[in-house]
mmCIF file of the N, C-alpha and C atoms, coordinates in Angstrom:
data_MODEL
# 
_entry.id   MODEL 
# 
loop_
_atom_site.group_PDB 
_atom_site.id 
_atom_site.type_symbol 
_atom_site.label_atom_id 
_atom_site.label_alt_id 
_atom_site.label_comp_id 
_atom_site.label_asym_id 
_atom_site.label_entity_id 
_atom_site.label_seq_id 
_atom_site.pdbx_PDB_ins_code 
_atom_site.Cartn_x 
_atom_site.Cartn_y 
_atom_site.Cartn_z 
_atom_site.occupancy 
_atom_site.B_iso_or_equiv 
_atom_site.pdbx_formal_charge 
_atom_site.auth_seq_id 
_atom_site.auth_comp_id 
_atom_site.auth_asym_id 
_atom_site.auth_atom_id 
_atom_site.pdbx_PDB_model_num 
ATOM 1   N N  . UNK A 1 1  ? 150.174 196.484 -44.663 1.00 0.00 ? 1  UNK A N  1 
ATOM 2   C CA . UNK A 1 1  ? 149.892 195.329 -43.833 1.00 0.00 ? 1  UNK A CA 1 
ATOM 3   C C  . UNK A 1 1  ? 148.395 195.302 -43.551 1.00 0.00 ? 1  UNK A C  1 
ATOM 4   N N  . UNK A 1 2  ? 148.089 194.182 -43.654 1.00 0.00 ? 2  UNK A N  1 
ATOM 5   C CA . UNK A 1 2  ? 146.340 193.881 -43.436 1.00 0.00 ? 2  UNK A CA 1 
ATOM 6   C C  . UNK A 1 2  ? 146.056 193.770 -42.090 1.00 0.00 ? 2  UNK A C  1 
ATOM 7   N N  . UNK A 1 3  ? 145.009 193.968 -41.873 1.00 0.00 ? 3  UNK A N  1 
ATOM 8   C CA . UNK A 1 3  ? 144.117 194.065 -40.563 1.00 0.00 ? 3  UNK A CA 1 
ATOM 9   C C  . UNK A 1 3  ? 144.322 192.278 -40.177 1.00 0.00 ? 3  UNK A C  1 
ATOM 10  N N  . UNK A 1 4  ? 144.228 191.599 -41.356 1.00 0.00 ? 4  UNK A N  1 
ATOM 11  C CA . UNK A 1 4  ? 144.482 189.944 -40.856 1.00 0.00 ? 4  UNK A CA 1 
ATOM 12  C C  . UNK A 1 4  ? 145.867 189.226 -40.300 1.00 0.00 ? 4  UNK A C  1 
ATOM 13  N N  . UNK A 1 5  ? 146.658 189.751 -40.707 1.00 0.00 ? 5  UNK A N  1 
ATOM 14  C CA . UNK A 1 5  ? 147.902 189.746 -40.339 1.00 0.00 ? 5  UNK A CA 1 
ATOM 15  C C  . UNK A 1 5  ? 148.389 189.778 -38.718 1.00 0.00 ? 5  UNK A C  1 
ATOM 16  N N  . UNK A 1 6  ? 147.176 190.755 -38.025 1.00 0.00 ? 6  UNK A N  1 
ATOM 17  C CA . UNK A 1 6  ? 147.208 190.779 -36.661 1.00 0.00 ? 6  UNK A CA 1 
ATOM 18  C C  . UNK A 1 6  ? 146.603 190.035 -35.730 1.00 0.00 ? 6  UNK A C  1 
ATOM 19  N N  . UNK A 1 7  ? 146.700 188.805 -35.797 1.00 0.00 ? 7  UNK A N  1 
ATOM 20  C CA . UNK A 1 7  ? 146.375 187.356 -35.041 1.00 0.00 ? 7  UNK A CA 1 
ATOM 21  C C  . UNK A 1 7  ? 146.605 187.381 -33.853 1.00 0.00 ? 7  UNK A C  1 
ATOM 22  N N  . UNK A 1 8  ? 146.613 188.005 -32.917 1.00 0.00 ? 8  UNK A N  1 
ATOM 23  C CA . UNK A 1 8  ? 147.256 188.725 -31.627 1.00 0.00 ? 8  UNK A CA 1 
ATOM 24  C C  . UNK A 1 8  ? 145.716 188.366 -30.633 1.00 0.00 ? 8  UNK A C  1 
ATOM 25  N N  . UNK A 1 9  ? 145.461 187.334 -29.741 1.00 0.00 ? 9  UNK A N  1 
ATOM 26  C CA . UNK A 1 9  ? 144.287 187.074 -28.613 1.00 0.00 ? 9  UNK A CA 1 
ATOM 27  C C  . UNK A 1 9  ? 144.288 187.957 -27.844 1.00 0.00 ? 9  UNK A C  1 
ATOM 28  N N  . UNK A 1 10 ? 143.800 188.470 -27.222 1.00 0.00 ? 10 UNK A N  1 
ATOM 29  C CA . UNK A 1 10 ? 143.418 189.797 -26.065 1.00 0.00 ? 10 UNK A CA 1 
ATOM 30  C C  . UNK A 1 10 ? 144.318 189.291 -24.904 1.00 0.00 ? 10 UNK A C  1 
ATOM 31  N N  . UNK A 1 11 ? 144.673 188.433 -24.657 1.00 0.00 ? 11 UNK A N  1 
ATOM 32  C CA . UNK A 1 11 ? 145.788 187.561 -23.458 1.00 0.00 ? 11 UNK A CA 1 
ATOM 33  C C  . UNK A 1 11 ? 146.802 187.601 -23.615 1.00 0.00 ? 11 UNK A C  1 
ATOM 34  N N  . UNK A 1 12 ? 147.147 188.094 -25.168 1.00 0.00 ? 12 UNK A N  1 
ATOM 35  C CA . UNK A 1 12 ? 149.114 188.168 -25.269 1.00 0.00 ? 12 UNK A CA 1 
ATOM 36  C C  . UNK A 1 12 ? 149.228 189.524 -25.594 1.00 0.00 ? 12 UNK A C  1 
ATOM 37  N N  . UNK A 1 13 ? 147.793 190.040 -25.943 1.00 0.00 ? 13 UNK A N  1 
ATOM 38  C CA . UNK A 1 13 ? 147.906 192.023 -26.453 1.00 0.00 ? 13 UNK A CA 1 
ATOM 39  C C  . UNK A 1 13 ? 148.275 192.182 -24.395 1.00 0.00 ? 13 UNK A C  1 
ATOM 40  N N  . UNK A 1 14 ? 147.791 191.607 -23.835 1.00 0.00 ? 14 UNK A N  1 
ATOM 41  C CA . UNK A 1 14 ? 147.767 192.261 -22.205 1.00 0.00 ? 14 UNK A CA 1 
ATOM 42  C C  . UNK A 1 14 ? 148.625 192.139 -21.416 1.00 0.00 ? 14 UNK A C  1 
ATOM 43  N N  . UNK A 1 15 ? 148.982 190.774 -22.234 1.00 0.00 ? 15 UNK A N  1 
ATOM 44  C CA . UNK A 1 15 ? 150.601 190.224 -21.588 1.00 0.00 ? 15 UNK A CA 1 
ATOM 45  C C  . UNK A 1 15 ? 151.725 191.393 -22.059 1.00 0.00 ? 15 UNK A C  1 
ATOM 46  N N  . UNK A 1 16 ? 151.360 191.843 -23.327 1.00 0.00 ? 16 UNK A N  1 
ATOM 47  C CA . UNK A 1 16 ? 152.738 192.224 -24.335 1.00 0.00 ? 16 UNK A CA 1 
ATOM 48  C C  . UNK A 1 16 ? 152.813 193.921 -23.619 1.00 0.00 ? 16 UNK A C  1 
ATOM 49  N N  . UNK A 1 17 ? 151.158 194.547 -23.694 1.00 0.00 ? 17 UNK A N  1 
ATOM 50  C CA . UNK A 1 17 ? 151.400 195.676 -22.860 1.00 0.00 ? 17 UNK A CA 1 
ATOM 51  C C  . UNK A 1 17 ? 151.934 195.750 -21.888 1.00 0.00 ? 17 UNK A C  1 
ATOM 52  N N  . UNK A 1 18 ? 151.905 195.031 -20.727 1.00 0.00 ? 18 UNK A N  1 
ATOM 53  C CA . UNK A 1 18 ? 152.124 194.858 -19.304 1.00 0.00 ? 18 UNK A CA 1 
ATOM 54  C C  . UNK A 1 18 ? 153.819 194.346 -19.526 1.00 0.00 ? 18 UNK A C  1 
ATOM 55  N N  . UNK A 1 19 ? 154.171 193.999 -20.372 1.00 0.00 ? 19 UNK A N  1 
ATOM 56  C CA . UNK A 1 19 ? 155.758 193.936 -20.278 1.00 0.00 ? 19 UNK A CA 1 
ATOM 57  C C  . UNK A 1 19 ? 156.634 195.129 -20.423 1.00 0.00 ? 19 UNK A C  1 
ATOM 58  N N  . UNK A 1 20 ? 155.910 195.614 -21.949 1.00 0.00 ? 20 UNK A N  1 
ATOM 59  C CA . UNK A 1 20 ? 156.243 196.760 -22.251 1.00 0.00 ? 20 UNK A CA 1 
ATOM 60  C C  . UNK A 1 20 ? 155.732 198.033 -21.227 1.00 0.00 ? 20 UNK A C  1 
ATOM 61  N N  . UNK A 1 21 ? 155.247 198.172 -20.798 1.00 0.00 ? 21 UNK A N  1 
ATOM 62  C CA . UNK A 1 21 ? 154.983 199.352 -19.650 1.00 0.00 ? 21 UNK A CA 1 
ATOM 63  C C  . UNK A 1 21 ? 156.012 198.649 -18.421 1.00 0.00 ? 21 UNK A C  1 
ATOM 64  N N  . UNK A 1 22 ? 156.285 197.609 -18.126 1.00 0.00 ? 22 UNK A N  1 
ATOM 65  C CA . UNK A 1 22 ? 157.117 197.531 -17.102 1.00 0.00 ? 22 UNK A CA 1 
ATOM 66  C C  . UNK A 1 22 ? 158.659 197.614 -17.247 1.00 0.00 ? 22 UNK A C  1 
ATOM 67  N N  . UNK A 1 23 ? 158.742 197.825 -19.042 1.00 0.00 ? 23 UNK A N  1 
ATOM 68  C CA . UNK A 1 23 ? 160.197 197.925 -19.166 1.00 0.00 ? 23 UNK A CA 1 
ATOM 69  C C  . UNK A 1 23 ? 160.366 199.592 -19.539 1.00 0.00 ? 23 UNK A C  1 
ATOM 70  N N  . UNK A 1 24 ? 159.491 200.426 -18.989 1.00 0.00 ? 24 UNK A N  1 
ATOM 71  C CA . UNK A 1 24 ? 159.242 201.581 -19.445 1.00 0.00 ? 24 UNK A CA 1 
ATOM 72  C C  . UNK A 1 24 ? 159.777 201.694 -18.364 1.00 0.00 ? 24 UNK A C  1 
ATOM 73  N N  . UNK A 1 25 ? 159.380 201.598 -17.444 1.00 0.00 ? 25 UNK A N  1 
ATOM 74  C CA . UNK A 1 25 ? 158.874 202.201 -15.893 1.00 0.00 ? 25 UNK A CA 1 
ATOM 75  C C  . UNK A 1 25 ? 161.112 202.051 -15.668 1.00 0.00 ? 25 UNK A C  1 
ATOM 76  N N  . UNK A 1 26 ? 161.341 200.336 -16.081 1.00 0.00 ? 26 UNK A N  1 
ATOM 77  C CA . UNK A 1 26 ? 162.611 200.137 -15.431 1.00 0.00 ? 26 UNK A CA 1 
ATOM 78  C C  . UNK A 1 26 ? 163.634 201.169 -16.341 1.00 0.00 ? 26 UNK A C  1 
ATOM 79  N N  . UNK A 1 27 ? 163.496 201.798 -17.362 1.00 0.00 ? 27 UNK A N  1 
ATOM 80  C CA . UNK A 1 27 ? 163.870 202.525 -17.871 1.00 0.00 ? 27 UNK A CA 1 
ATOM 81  C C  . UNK A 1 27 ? 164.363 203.751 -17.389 1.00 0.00 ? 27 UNK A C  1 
ATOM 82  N N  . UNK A 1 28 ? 163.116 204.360 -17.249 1.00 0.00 ? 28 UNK A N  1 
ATOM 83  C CA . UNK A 1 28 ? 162.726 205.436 -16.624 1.00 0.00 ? 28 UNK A CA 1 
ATOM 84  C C  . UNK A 1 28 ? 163.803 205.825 -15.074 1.00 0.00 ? 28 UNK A C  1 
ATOM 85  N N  . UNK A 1 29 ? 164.033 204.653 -14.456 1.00 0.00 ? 29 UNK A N  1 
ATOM 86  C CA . UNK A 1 29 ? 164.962 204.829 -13.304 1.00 0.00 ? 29 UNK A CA 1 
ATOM 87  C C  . UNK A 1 29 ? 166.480 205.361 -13.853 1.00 0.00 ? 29 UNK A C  1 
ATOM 88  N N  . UNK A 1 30 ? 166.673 204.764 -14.812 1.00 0.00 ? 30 UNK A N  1 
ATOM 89  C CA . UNK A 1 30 ? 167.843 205.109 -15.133 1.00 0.00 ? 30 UNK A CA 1 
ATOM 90  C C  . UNK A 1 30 ? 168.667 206.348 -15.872 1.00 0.00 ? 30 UNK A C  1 
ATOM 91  N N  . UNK A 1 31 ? 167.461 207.188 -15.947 1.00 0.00 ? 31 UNK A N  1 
ATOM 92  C CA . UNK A 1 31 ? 167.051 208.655 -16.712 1.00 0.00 ? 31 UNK A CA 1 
ATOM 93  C C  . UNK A 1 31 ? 167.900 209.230 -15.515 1.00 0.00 ? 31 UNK A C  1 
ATOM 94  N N  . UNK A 1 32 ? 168.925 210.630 -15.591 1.00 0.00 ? 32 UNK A N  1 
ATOM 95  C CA . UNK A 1 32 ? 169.002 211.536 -14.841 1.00 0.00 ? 32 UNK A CA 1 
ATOM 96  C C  . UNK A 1 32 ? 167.781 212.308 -14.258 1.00 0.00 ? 32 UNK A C  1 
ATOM 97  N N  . UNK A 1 33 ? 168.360 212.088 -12.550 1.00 0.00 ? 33 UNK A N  1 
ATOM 98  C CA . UNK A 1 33 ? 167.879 213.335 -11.765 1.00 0.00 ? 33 UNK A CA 1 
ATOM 99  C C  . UNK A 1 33 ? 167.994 214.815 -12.024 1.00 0.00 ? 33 UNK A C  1 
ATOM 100 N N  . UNK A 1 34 ? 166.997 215.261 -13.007 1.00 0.00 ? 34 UNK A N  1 
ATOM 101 C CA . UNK A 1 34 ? 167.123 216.346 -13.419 1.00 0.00 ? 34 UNK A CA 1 
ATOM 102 C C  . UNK A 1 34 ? 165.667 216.775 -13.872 1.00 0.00 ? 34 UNK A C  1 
ATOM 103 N N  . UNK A 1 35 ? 165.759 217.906 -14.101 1.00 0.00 ? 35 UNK A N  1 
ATOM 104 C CA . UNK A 1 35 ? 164.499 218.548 -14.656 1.00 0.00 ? 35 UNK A CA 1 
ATOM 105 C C  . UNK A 1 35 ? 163.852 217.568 -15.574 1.00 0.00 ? 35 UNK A C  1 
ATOM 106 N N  . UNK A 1 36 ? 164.773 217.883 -16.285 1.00 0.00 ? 36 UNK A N  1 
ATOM 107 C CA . UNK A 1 36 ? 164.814 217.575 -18.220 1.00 0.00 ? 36 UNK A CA 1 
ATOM 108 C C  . UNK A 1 36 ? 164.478 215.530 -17.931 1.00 0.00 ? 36 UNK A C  1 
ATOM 109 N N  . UNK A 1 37 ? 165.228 215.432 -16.774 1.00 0.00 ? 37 UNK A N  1 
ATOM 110 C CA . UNK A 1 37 ? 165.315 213.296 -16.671 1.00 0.00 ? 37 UNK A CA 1 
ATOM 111 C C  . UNK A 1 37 ? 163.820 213.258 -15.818 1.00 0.00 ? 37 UNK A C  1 
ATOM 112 N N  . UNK A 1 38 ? 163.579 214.285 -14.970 1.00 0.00 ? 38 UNK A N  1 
ATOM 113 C CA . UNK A 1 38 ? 162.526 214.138 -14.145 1.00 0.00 ? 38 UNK A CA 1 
ATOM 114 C C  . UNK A 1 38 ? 161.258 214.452 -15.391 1.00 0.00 ? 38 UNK A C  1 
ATOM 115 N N  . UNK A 1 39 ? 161.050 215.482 -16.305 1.00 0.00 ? 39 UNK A N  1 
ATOM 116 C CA . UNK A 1 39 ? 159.946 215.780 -17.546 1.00 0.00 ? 39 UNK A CA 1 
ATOM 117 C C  . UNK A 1 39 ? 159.757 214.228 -18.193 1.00 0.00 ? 39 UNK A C  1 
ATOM 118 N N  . UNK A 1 40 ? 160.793 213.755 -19.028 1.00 0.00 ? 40 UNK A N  1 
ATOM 119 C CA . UNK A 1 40 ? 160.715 213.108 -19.848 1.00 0.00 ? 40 UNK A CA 1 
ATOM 120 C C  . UNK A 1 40 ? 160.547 211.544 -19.341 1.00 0.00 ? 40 UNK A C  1 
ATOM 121 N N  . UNK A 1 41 ? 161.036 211.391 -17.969 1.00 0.00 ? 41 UNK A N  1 
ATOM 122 C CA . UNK A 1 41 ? 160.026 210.358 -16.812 1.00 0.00 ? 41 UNK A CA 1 
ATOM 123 C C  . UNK A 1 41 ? 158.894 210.026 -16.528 1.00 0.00 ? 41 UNK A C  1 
ATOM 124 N N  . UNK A 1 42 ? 158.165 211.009 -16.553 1.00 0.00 ? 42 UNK A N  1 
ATOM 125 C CA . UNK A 1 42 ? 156.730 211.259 -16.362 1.00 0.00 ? 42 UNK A CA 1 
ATOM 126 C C  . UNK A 1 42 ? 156.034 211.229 -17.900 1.00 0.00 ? 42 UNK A C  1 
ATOM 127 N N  . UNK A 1 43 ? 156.502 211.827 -18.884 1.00 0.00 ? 43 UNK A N  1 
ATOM 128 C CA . UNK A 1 43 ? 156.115 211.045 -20.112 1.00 0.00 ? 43 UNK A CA 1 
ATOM 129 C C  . UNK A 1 43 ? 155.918 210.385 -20.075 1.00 0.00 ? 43 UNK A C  1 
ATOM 130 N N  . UNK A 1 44 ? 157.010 209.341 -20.152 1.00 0.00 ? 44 UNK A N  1 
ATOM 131 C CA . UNK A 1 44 ? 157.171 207.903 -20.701 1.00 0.00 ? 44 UNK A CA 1 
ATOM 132 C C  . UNK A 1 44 ? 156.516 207.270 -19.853 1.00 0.00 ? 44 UNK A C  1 
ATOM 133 N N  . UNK A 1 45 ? 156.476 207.297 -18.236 1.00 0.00 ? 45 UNK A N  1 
ATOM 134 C CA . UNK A 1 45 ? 155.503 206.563 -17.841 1.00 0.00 ? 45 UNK A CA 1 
ATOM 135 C C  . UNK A 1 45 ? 154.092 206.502 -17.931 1.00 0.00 ? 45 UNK A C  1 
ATOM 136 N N  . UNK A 1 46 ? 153.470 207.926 -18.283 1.00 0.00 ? 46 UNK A N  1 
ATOM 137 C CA . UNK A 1 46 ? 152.123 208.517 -18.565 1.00 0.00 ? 46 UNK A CA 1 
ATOM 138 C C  . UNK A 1 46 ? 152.094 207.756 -20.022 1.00 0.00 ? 46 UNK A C  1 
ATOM 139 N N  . UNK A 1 47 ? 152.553 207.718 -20.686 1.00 0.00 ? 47 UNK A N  1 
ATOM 140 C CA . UNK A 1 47 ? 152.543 206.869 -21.977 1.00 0.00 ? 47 UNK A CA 1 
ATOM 141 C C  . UNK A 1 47 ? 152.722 205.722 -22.262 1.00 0.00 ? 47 UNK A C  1 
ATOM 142 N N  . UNK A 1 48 ? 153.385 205.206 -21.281 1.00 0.00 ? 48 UNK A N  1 
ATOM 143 C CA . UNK A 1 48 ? 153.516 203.595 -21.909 1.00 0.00 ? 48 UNK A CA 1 
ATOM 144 C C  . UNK A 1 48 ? 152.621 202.678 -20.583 1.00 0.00 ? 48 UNK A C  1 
ATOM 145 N N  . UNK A 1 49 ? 152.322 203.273 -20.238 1.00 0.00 ? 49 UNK A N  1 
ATOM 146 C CA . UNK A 1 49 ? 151.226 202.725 -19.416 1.00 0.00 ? 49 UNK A CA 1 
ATOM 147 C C  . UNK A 1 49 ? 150.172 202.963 -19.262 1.00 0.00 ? 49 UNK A C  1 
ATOM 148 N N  . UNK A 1 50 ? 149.857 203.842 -20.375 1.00 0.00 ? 50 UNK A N  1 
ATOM 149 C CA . UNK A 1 50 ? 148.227 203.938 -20.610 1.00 0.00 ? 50 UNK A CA 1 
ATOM 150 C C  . UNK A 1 50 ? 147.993 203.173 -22.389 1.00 0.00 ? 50 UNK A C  1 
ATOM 151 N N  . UNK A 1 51 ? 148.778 202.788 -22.738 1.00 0.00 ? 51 UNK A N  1 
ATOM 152 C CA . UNK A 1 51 ? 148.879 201.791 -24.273 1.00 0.00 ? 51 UNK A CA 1 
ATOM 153 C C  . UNK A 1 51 ? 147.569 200.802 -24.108 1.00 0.00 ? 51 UNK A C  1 
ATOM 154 N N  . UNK A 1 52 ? 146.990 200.337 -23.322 1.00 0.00 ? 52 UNK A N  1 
ATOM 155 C CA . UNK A 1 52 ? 145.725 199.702 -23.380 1.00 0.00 ? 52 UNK A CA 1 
ATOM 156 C C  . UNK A 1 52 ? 144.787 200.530 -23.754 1.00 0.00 ? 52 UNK A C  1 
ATOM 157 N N  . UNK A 1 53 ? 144.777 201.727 -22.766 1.00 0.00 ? 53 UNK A N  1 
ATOM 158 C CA . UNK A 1 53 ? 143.475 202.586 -23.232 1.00 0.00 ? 53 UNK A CA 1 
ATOM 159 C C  . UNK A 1 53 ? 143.247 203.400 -24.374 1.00 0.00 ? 53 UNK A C  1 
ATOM 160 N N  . UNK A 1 54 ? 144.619 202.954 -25.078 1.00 0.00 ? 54 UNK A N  1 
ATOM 161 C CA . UNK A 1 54 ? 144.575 203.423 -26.604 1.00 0.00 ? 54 UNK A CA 1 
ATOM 162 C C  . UNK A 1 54 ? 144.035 202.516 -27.601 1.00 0.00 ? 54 UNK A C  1 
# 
């Protein structure tokens, strides 16, 4: 896939992050209270909400 192919304005890349990190986050609630649900929580939120600064 070409670099041209990605027609994407800086207003729908910010929109599209900001959805996707907020469907992370609603995710994330639904993970067991547990070590292992509490680790892999903090991932996913440390990760999908830093996707801009990548």
């Amino acid at each position: 896939m070409k670099i041209e192919n990605f027609n994407v304005n800086s207003k729908e890349l910010i929109k599209r992050t900001k959805e996707f990190a907020h469907r992370c986050v609603k995710l994330s609630i639904s993970l067991p209270k547990s070590d292992l649900g509490n680790h892999i929580r903090r991932q996913l939120i440390r990760c999908s909400t830093s996707v801009a600064a990548n």
